[in-house]
N, C-alpha and C positions, 0 to 999 in steps of 0.2 A: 504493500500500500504506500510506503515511504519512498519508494523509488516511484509511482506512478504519479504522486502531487509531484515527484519533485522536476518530472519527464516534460507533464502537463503546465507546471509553470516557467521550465527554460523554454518551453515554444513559444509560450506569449512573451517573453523577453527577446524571442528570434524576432515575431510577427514583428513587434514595437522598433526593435531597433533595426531591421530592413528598412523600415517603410519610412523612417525619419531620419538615417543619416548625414541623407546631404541636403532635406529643407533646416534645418534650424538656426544656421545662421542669418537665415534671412529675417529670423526674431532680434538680434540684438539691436543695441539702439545704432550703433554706425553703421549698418545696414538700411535700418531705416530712418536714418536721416540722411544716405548719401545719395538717394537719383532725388529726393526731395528739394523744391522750384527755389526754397532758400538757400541752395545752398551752390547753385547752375555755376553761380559765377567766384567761387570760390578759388585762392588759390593756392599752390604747392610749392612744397621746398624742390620737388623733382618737376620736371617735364614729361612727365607717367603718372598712375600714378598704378597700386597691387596691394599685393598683402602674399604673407608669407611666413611658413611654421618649418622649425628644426624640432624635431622632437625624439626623445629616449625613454621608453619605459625598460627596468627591469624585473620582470618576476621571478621569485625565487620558488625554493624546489616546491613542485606540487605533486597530486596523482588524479589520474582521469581510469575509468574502466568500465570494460563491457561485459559485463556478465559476473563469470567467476576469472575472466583476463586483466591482469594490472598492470598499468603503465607505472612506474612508482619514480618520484624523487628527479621531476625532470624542470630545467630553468626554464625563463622563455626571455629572448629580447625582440622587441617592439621598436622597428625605426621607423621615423616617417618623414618625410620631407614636400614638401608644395612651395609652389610659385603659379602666382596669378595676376596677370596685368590686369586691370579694370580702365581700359581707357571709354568715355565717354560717346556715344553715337547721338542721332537724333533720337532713335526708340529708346534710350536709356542705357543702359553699364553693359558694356560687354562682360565677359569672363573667359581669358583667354591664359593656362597656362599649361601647368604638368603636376604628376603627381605619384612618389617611388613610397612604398611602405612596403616595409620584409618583415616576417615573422621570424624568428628564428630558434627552434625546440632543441632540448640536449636528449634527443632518445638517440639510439643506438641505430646503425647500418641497416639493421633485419626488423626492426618495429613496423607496427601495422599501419602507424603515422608517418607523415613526410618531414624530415627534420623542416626544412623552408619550404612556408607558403610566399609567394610577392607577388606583389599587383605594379605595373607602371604605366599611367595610363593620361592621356591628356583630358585636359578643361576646359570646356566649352559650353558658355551658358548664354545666359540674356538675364539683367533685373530690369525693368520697365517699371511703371509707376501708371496704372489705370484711373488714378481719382486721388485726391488727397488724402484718403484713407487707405487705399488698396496698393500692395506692389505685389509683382509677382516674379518669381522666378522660373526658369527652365534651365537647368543643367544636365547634359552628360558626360559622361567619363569614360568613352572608349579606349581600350589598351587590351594589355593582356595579364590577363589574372593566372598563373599558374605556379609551379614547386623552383625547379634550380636554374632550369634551360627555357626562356619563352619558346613555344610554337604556334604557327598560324592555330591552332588550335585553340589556342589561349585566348584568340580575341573575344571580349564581349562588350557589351556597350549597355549598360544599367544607365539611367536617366530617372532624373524625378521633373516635377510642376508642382510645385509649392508658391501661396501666397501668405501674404502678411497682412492683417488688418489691425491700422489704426484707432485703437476705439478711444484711447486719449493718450496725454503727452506720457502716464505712468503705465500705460497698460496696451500692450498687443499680442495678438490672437496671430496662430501660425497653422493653416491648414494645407495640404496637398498628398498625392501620390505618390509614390516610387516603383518604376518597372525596371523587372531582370527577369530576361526570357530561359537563364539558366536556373532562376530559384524556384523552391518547391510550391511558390504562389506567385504566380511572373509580378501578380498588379497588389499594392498594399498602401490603402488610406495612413495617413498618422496627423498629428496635429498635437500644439499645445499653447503655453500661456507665457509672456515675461510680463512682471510683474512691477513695477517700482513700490515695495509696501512702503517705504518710507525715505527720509533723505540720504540716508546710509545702506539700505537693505535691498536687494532687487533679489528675487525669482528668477531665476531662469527654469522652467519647469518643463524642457523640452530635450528630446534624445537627438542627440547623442551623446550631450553632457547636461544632464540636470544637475541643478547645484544653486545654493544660495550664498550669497554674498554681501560681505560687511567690506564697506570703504575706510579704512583703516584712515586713511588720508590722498590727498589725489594724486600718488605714486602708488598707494598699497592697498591692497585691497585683497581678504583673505576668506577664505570659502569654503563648503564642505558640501559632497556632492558623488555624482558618480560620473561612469564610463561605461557607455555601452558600443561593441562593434560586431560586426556583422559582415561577411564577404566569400563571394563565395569562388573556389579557386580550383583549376582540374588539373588531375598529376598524370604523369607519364604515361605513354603506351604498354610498359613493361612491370609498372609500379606494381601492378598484385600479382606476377608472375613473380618475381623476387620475395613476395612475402609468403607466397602459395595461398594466398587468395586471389586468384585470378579475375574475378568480376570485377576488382577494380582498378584492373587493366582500362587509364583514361578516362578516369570516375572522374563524376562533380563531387567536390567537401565543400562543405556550408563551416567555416570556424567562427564560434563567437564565441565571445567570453563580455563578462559585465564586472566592471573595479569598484569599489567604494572609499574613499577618502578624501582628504582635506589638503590643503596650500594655500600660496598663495601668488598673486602677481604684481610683480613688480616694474613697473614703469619707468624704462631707466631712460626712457628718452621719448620722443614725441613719434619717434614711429618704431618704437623696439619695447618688447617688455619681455620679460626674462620669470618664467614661472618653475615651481617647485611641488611637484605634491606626491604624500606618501599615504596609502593605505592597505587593502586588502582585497585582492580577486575573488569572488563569492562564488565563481561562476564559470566555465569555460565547457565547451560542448566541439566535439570534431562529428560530422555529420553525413556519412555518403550516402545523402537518402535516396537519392536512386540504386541503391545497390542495397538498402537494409542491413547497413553497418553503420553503431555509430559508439562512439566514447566520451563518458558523462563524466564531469567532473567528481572525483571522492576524496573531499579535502580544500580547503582552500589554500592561497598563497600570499603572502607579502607580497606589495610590489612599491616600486619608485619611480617618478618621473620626473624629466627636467625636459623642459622647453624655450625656444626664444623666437616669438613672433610676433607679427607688428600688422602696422598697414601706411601704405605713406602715398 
């Protein structure tokens, strides 16, 4: 019974955070105050302008299992990197860049798992601005999602359509889609809320980083909150020959996992801010659901991350 709540509540943490990964930033407030008419004729320290994340998580040892099968005592590192110009058109903000993030697990040669999932894949959206209230975005991310080697194989092109409604200066609404013709529900609604509760405190109540936040002072500003991710990645032609499960010879895996903790961010300049945050992976799930193999987390794990990203 204990494995079956706990089967039935990582899926709705799958559903949730597929279907919101890449609207939510269209919630925060520079989001939605950058195609807005006050702000057309603004100007910049650059002749561009973007935004951009360095980031490093580290997980320490965990276990995941299927069955009576254990993966036991294995690390994980989390890179991720992006770059995205946002130059200006008549319809509103482009979104034009790239985007590298590698998993990387300490199992063994012969395990049923891929030591590296990566994804590298470009950016390319549109935020427009339909009414003083509404903006909307469209983004996809075509690349290729797969383990050590890309193959034409690898390419897929997941896209969402997410809007944002302004319902006043402390409070906006984030509703839209997200489709991937390789996930186990190609099309999935999500939506949420930021919140300003007060002159120090804002909500962000939206995946794929819920979290609330205290303004220490307008450099620092510190928070507690989660991570959720979601992506789904296909391995080798040979990959379950070499484990002697064969069927998932060029399988789809769905990897997620969901963190919990607190940091904070630091503002070390007008277009850099330099974050830190430490807590605990509650959560991680390996998934070949078209093949009916998967590995549930048994255990959680420390983990750390540092970050330094801006917009300018």
């Amino acid at each position: 019974m204990k494995n079956f709540l706990y089967r039935r509540l990582a899926a709705i943490y799958g559903l949730l955070a597929s279907s919101l990964v890449a609207i939510s930033s269209i919630a925060d407030e520079k989001s939605t105050q950058e195609i807005s008419a006050e702000n057309t004729s603004a100007t910049s320290t650059f002749s561009f302008s973007g935004e951009f994340v360095v980031e490093e998580t580290y997980v320490g040892n965990g276990d995941v299992q299927r069955g009576n099968q254990v993966l036991r005592d294995f690390d994980e590192s989390d890179t991720l990197l992006r770059f995205v110009l946002t130059p200006r058109i008549k319809l509103g903000v482009l979104r034009l860049g790239a985007e590298w993030e590698r998993f990387s697990f300490g199992f063994s040669d012969r395990a049923p798992l891929p030591e590296t999932l990566q994804a590298l894949s470009l950016v390319i959206g549109l935020d427009t601005q339909l009414s003083d209230s509404i903006l909307l975005r469209f983004q996809a991310q075509p690349g290729f999602y797969g383990t050590d080697d890309f193959e034409s194989e690898d390419v897929n092109v997941p896209f969402v359509i997410g809007g944002t409604y302004i319902y006043s200066p402390n409070q906006q609404f984030v509703l839209g889609i997200g489709v991937d013709v390789e996930r186990k529900y190609p099309v999935l609604p999500g939506g949420g809320v930021r919140w300003k509760i007060a002159q120090q405190w804002v909500l962000e109540a939206v995946l794929p980083s819920p979290r609330l936040e205290y303004q220490l002072n307008k450099d620092l500003t510190l928070y507690a909150g989660g991570t959720v991710k979601e992506t789904n990645f296909r391995v080798g032609d040979h990959f379950g020959n070499a484990r002697r499960i064969p069927r998932l010879n060029h399988a789809l895996l769905t990897y997620a996992e969901i963190r919990t903790g607190a940091g904070a961010d630091w503002k070390v300049s007008s277009v850099m801010t330099l974050s830190a945050e430490a807590g605990y992976q509650v959560y991680r799930d390996f998934d070949f659901f078209r093949s009916n193999v998967s590995y549930h987390q048994d255990g959680g794990a420390p983990y750390g991350t540092i970050s330094v990203h801006g917009e300018f």
